[in-house]
Every structure is written in structure tokens, then in C-alpha cells.
C-alpha positions in Angstrom: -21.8 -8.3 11.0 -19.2 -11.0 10.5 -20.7 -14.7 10.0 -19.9 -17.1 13.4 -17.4 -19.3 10.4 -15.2 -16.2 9.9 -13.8 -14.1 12.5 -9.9 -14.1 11.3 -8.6 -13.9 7.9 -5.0 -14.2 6.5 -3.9 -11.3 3.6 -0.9 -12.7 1.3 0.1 -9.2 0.1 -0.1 -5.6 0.5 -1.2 -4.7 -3.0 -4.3 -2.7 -3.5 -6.2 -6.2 -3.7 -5.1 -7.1 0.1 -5.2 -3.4 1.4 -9.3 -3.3 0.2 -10.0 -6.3 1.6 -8.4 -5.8 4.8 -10.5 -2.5 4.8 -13.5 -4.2 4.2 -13.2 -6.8 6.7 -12.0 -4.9 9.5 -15.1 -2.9 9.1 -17.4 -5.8 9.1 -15.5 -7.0 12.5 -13.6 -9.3 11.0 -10.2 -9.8 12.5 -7.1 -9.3 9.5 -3.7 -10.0 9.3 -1.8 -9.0 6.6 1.5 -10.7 5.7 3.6 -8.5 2.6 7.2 -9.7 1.9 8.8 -6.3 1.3 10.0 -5.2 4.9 9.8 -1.6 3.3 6.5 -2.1 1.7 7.5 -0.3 -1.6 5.4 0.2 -4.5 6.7 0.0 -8.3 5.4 2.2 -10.9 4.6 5.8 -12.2 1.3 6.7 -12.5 -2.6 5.1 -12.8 -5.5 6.3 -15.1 -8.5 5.8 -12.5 -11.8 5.2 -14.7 -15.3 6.5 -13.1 -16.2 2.9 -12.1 -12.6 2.6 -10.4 -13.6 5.5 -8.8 -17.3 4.3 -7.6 -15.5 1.7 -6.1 -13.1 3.8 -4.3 -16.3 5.8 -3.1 -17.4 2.6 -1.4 -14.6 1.6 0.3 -14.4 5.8 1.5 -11.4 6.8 -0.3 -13.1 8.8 -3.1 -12.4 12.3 -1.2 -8.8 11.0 -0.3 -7.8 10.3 -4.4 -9.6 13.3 -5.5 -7.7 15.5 -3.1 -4.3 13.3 -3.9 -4.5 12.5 -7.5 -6.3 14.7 -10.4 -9.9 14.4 -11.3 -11.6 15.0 -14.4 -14.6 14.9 -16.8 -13.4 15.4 -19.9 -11.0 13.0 -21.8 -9.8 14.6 -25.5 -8.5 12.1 -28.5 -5.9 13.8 -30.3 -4.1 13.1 -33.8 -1.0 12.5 -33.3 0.4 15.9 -34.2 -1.4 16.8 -31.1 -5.1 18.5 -33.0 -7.6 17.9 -30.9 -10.1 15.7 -32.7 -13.3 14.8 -29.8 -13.1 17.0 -27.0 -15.6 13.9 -24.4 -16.4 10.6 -24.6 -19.2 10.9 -22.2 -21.8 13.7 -20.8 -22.3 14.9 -17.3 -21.5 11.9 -14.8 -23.3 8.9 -15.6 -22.3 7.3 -12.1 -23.7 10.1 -10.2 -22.8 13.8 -9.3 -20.3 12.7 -6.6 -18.0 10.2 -9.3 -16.1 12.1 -11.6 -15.3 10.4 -15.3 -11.9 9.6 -14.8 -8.6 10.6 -13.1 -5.2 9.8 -12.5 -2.6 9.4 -9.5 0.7 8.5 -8.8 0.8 4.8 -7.8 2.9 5.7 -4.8 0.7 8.2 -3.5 -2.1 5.4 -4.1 -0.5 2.7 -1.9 0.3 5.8 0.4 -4.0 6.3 0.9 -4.7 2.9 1.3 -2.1 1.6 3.7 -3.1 5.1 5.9 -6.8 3.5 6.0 -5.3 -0.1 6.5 -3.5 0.9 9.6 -6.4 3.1 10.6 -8.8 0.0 10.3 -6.8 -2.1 12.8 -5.6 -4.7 10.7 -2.3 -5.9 11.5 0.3 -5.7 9.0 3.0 -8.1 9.3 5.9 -6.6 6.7 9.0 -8.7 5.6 7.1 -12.2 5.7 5.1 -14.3 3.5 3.7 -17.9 3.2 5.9 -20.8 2.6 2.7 -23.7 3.0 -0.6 -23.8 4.5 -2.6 -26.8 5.2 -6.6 -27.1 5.3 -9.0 -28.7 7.3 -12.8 -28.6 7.3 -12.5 -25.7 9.5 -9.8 -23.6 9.4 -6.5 -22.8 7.1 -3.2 -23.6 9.0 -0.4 -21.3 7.9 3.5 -21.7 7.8 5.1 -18.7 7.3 8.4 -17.7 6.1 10.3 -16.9 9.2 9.0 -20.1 10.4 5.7 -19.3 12.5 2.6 -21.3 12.5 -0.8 -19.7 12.5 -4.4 -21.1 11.9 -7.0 -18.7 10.4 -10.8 -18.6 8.9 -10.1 -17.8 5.8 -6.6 -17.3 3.7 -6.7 -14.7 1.1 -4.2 -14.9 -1.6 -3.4 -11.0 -2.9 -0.3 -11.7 -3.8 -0.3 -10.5 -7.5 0.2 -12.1 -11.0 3.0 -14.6 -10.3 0.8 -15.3 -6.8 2.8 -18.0 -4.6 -0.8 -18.8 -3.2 -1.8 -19.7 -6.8 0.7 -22.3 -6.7 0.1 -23.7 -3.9 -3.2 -23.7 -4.4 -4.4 -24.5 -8.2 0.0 -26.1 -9.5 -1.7 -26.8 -12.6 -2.8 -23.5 -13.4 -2.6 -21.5 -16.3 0.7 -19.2 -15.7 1.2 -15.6 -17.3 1.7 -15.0 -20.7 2.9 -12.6 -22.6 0.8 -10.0 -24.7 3.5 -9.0 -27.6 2.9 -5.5 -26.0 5.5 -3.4 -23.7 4.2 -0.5 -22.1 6.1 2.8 -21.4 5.4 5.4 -18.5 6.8 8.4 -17.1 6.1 11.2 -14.5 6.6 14.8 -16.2 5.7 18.2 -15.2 2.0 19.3 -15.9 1.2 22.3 -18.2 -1.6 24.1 -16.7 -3.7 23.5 -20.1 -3.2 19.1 -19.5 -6.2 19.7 -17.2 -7.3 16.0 -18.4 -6.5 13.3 -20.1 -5.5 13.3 -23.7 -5.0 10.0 -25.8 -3.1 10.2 -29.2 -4.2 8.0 -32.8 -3.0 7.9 -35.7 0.2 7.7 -34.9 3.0 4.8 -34.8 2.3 3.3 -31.3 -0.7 4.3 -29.1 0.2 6.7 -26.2 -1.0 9.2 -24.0 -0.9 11.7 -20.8 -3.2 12.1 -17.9 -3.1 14.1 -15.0 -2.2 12.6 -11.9 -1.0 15.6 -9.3 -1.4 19.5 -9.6 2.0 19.9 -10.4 2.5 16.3 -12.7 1.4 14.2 -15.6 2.1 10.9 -16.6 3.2 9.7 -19.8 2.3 6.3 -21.2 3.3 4.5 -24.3 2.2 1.1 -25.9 4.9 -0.6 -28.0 5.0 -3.5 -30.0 7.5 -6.1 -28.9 7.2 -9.7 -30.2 10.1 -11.0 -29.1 10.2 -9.6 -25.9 13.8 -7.7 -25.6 15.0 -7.3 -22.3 15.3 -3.4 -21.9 18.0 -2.2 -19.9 17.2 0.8 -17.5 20.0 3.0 -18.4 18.7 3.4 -22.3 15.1 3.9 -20.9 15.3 7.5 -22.0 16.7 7.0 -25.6 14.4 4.4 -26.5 11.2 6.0 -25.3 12.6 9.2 -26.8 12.5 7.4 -29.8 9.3 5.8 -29.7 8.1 9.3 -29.1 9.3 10.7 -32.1 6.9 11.8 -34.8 4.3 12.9 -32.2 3.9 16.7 -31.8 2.0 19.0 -29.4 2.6 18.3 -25.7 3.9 14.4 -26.1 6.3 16.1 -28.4 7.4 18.6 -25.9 7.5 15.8 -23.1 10.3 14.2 -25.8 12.9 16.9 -25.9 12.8 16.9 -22.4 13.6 13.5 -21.6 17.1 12.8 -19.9 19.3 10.4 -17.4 16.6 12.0 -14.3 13.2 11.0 -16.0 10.7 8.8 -13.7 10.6 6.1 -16.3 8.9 2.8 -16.1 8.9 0.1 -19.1 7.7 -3.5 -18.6 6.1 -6.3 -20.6 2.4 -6.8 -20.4 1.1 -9.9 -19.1 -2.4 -11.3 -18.7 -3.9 -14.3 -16.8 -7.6 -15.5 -15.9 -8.2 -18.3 -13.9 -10.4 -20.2 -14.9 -13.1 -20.9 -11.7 -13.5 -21.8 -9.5 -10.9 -19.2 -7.3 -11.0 -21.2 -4.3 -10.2 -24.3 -2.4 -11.8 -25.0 0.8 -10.6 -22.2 3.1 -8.5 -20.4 0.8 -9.6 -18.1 -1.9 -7.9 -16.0 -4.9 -8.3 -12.1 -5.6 -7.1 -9.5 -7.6 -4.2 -10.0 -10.1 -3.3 -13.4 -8.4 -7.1 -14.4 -10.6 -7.1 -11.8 -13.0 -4.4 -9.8 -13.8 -5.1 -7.4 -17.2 -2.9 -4.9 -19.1 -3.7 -1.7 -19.0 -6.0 -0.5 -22.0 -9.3 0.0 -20.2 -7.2 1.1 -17.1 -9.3 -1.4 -15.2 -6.5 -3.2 -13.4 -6.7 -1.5 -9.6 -10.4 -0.8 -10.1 -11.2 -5.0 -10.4 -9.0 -5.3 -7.2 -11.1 -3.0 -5.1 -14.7 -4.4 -6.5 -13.3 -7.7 -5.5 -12.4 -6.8 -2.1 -15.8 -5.3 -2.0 -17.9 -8.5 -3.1 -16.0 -10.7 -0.6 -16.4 -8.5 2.2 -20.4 -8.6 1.2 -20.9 -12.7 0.7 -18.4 -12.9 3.8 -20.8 -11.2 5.5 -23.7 -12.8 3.9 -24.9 -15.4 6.9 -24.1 -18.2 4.4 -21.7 -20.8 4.6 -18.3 -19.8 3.7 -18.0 -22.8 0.9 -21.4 -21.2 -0.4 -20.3 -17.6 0.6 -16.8 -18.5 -1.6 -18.4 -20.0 -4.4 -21.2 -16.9 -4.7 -17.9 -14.7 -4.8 -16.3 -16.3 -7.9 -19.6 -16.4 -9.8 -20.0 -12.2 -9.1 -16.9 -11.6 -10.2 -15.7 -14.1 -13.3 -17.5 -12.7 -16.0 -16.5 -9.1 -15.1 -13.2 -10.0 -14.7 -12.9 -12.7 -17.8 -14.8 -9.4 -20.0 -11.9 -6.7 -18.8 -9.3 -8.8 -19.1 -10.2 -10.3 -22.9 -11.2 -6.8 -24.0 -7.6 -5.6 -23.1 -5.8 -7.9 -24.5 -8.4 -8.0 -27.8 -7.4 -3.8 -27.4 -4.0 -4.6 -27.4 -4.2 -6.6 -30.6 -5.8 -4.3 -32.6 -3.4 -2.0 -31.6 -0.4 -4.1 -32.9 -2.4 -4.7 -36.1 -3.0 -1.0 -36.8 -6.7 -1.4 -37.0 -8.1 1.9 -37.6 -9.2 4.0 -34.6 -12.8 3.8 -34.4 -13.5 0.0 -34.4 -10.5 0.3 -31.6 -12.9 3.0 -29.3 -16.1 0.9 -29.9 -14.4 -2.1 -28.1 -13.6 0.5 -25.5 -16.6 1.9 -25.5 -18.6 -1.1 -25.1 -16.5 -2.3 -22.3 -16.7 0.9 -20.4 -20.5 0.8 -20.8 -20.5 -2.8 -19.3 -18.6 -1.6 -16.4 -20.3 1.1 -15.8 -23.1 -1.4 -14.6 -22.9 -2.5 -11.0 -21.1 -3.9 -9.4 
């Protein structure tokens, strides 16, 4: 049940961050409104590796049957030289988060969004497209909102979900650390499946770190981790050359994904960023989540899954019968260390990577981290 203090909440973005929440809330009989910017309500991006605790998570918010029928489960995940010879056919036996969690899995990131806004609407949260917030102003008991088409709105509880380069943030903490740069740039692309990619397979060994996983019945997707110090600005229309050539030198099915690269390939590239905020996340009646506090790159493929636990751990000390000062400072100690350990290990990941640091001191960083998330939440 929904403390007396918060009956309505305000969602700065739409992302999978403000979507959970809204979930979450809504359940709990808590009132939500979100306000996303896009008046279309697009989502950017190819594909997502979903880990087993991503995937507990989804469980909890009721969307595990939804992704599994959507995206491409698996148990397996095979490490492969970079000629494409299998080398370790599983990192893991059985299902270690129970019989109903698979070990990983991919989807499309449209298809994603697609899931959650269906079980957004479906909650009864009211989703207020083409709008954001331009200022709000605090009291002792509620968050007064401006918004950008120049209504006025007082709330509970303001949520900011609004994503690495978060406006909220701003307003909020101006002296915060902003994003930086990881020296990495990372590649995707949606291909046609094989019938034999029937789960992920990550390539070593060779020049850049790269990999396919299953994300549909019919498609894969591609991604590639490239060293970029200086941070070139790619243009879109040589985005098939250059990951052609970044491709080169790899054999078996990355190989075959190569020669069929051309002008209508699904191809993303951007540079990775990371940010942690240091806590506390929140500021009287407004309160951080998601990539607006913690935003990782994508080596332990953690990203979406940190989004939904956080949604998940608000909705619980929300709902808590404390006072939403206690309630708000109980979330931020759940979730920093998680978040500060995913985010580090990534980007730690990501150096070893650009250092060429042989493969197995690289998959015991993973491995560790994967073990720590596999604890709960």
C-alpha cells in the first residue's frame, strides 16, 4: 500500500528507468505521471544482451514471459578465438537464479521499449509525450513542477529518469560530476540469425573485443568494442566500411556477418560514457534513478538491468511506511554500492580491453562481477 506522504509522483523520461518505476508505483496505488520529450517516443539502438539477474528483475516487475517470448533466451554462452573455434562451450551450470530465469538473452531495444510502454499504459500511468521539465521548486511537502509547454503541477515525489545527460541532474546536484568519456566506441548491428547462433558467442584473441547474441528468431546482433582515444566523430554514411574493417581478421560467423555488410545494415556506433553520482541521489522531494545516477558501458551488459532493480527498490522503501526523507535516503544506500561496483567493473573491463590484457584475468573481473550480482537484489 502507498505511504499517506506519497500518493502522486512525477516521471522525467520514458526510458526503461521511468517505465519500471511507473510500473511499480501504479501497482502500489500510487498515482504516476510520466512526462518524455519525444512526441513520438522513439527508442535508439540495435540490440541488448539481457544477463540472468536483468532477467530476475524483469521477472519481478512481470515481464519475464513477455521478453522470453519477444527476444531470445539462452543458457549457454560459448567464448570463441577469434577465427571462430569454439574454446568453452558455458560459463555457468543449470540456472543458478532458479528454474524460471534463464542465464542470459538478448532483444532488440525497440521491441524492449515496445513491452514496457504496453505494461505502462496498461498500469494506468499517464504518459504525457512531447514535454519535459524546465524548473521545479520544493517545499517541505511537495515538488512544484514547471513544465516545458508552460504548465504548473505540484507532486509527492519528482523522479528524474531522464538518462545520462539528465536535465533533473542539473537542476538538482549543478555541481555534479558530468559524463566522461571511456576511450572506448562501441559498434552494433542487427543481422540475420543462422539457426546454429542459438546463443551468445563472444570472440578473444583478436584485435578488438566483439560478439553476437541472439535477440529474435529470425536476428542477431552484432557488437564491437573499439579503441578510440581521441574520440573521432564517425559519420553515419561510412558506418559500414569502418565496421567492415574493424571486422576484418575475424573468421567463422563474425566473418560471414562482414562480407555482408552494405549501405542497408542496422548499424549503431557511439562513444561510451560513464557517470556515478556520488550520494546522496536526492534532494528533498526529488530523487535520481537509472542512467541519470549511474550510467555504465556495456561490458557486463548491466545497464537496463540497474534501471529496473532501481525502480524495484524505490517502489519497495516508497512503500515502506517510513518517511519519504528516510524512505529516499534508505534507497540510495540499497542501491550505491551495486551500482558504483557495475559501473567501475565496466569501465576497469573496458581498460583491460584497450591494454590487451590477456583473456583470462579479463573473464575473472567478469566473473566476479556476475557472481556479486547474482546476489539479491
Amino acid at each position: 500500500m502507498a505511504t499517506s506522504e506519497v500518493k502522486r509522483v512525477l516521471i522525467a523520461g520514458g526510458g526503461i528507468a521511468g517505465m519500471a518505476l511507473a510500473i511499480v508505483l501504479q501497482r502500489a496505488g500510487i498515482a504516476v505521471d510520466i512526462a518524455e520529450i519525444d512526441k513520438d517516443w522513439r527508442v535508439y539502438g540495435a540490440g541488448i544482451t539481457i544477463t540472468g539477474p536483468t532477467l530476475r528483475a524483469l521477472d519481478r516487475l512481470g515481464l519475464l514471459d513477455a521478453v522470453v517470448r519477444e527476444g531470445y533466451c539462452y543458457d549457454t554462452t560459448r567464448i570463441c578465438d577469434a577465427a571462430g573455434n569454439v574454446l568453452l562451450a558455458s560459463r555457468v551450470s543449470g540456472r543458478p537464479l532458479g528454474p524460471r530465469i534463464p542465464n542470459g538473452g538478448g532483444i532488440l531495444r525497440p521491441v524492449l521499449h515496445r513491452v514496457l510502454a504496453a505494461a505502462t499504459y496498461a498500469s494506468g500511468a499517464n504518459v504525457r509525450l512531447g514535454a519535459s521539465v524546465s524548473a521545479i521548486e520544493q517545499t517541505d511537502d511537495a515538488a512544484s513542477v514547471t513544465f516545458t509547454d508552460g504548465t504548473n503541477a505540484a507532486y509527492d515525489l519528482a523522479v528524474g529518469a531522464d538518462g545520462i545527460n539528465s536535465q533533473t541532474r542539473a537542476m538538482l546536484f549543478p555541481d555534479a560530476p558530468k559524463p566522461t568519456f571511456t576511450g572506448q566506441g562501441c559498434w552494433r548491428a542487427v543481422v540475420p540469425r543462422p539457426a546454429d547462433i542459438d546463443c551468445a558467442h563472444v570472440y578473444v584473441g583478436g584485435p578488438v573485443k566483439a560478439g553476437i547474441t541472439p535477440v529474435s528468431q529470425d536476428e542477431m546482433y552484432l557488437f564491437l568494442l573499439q579503441h578510440v582515444p581521441d574520440n573521432p566523430r564517425v559519420p553515419e554514411e561510412r558506418w559500414p566500411a569502418l565496421l567492415g574493417e574493424q571486422l576484418r581478421g575475424f573468421g567463422g560467423p563474425l566473418g560471414a556477418v562482414r562480407e555482408n555488410l552494405g549501405a542497408s545494415a542496422r548499424i549503431n556506433y557511439r562513444p561510451l560514457e560513464k557517470l556515478l553520482l556520488p550520494p546522496p541521489w536526492h534532494r528533498r522531494r526529488v530523487v535520481l534513478i537509472g542512467d541519470a545516477a549511474h550510467a555504465t558501458t556495456p561490458h557486463l551488459a548491466s545497464g537496463a538491468g540497474l534501471a529496473v532493480e532501481d525502480a524495484l527498490v524505490l517502489g519497495e522503501c516508497l512503500t515502506s511506511g517510513t518517511a519519504i526523507e528516510d524512505a529516499l535516503r534508505r534507497f540510495g544506500g540499497r542501491r550505491y554500492e551495486r551500482s558504483r561496483m557495475v559501473v567501475e567493473n565496466s569501465v576497469r573491463l573496458g581498460e583491460l580491453e584497450m591494454q590487451r590484457v590477456p583473456a583470462p584475468e579479463q573473464a575473472e573481473l567478469q566473473r566476479a562481477s556476475m557472481m556479486a550480482l547474482a546476489e539479491p537484489i
